[in-house]
Each structure stands twice: as C-alpha cells, then as structure tokens.
N, C-alpha and C positions, 0 to 999 in steps of 0.2 A: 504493500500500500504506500502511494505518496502522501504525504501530508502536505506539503505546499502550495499552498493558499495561492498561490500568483501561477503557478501552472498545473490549471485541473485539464486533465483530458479530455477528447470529443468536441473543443471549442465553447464547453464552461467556460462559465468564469463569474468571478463576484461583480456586482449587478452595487453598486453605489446608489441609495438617493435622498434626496436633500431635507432640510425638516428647518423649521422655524421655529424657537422656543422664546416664549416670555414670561410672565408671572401666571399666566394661564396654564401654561403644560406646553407640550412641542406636539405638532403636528409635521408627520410626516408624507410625502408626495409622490405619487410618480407618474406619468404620461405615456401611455404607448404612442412608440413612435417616438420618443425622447430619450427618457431613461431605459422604458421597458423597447428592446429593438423589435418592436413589433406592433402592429394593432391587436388592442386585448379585446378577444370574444369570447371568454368565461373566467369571474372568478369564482373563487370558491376557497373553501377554510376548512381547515380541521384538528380536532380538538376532544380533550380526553382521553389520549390515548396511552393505554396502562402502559409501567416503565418496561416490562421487559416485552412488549409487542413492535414489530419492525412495519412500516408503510412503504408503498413503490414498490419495486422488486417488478419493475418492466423497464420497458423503454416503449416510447409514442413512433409511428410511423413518417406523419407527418408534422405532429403538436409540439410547438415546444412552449416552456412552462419560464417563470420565474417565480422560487419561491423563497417565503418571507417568515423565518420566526417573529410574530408581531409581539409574543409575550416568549418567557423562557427559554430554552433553547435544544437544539436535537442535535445529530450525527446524520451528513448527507454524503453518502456514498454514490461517487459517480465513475461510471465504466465507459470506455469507448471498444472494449473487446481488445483490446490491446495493455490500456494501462488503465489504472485504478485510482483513484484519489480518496480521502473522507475528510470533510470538511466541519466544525462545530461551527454551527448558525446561532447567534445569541442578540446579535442589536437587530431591532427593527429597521434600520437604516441600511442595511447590507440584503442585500438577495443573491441565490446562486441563479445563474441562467442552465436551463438543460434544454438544450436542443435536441428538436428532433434526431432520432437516433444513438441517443444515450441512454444506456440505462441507468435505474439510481434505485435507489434503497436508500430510507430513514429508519434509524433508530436511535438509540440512548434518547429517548425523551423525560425531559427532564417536567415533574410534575405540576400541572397546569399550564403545561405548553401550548401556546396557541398558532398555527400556522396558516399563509394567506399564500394563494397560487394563482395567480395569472397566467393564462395561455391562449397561444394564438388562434385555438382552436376550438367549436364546440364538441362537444362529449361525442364520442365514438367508440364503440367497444371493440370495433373492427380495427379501429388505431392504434390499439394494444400489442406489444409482445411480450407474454405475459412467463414464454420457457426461456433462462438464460441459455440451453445449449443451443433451442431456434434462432436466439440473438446471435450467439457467438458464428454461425453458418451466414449470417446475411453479408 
C-alpha cells in the first residue's frame, strides 16, 4: 500500500475546497465544474456506519465521485489495478476525486462519521463492478 497523499493512483487525487469562517461557524463550498471537475448529477451521504463494516468495494464504469468526510473521518482505499493507495479523510475541506475506473473501499470509520459524495452520474446499477478479479481483467 502507498500512503502518499500527493500520489494516489488511477488519477485520484485530493479535491481542495474553500470555506469562509466568522463568528457564525464556517461554511464550506464547492461548484461542479470548478472545484468539483465535473457537472454534479447526484449527491448523496452516508452515515452510521458501525466501526468494523467496510463501504465501496467496486469501481463505477463511467461515474466518477468526489467524496467528503463532512463530520469524523474514515480510510479510503483507492486501486487502479496496478497500484494501491489509502488515504484518512478527516477535514470537511478536503475531498478525494475517484474516477471513473477506480476502485475504492472505505473503512476505519470512525464513530458518527458522516460522509457527502458527489458524482457525475445518476444511479446505475449496471455502472457497477462490483468482483475485484472482473476489475482486475478490464
């Protein structure tokens, strides 16, 4: 596994975006088509998920995702079929990009983790590759 944060595999990468804080709280941002490199047509969130169960464990055909620990933080494993990375997500300000064609695995969630996913895509079950040895063949 690499761990470095500045080179994940598959054309990952950490997804930066901007936030405005004052006596109020911080508000954080993002634009597809700005921050996010893409027009976003679904998001979607999830939450509750006990510490020793793992999320992902595919890769999208065509979708790719940017995703967001907005509260606590997890472990995102990303593959290209070649090389491996795992990354801990923890600021709301940070996103990993997964593009199409990666796959990824979440786990170590840490409790009351809340996570936010943006994707260029809507929901397809057919977009899935759900066997890593079918991945590993493509």
């Amino acid at each position: 596994y690499m761990s470095n944060r500045n080179r994940l595999p598959g054309g990952s990468r950490l997804i930066p975006i901007p936030s405005v804080s004052d006596e109020r709280g911080v508000l954080a941002f993002a634009t597809g088509g700005v921050e996010i490199p893409f027009p976003v047509a679904r998001v979607f969130w999830i939450y509750d998920v006990p510490e020793t169960q793992h999320r992902g464990g595919h890769a999208h055909r065509t979708c790719a995702e940017v995703v967001f620990a907005v509260r606590g933080s997890f472990t995102m494993c990303v593959d290209d079929g070649t090389s491996r990375s795992e990354v801990c997500l923890s600021e709301p300000t940070e996103g990993i990009l997964i593009p199409a064609g990666v796959w990824c695995e979440l786990k170590d969630f840490e409790p009351g983790t809340v996570l936010v996913v943006l994707a260029s895509h809507s929901y397809d079950a057919e977009g899935y590759i759900n066997d890593y040895e079918e991945y590993r063949k493509q």
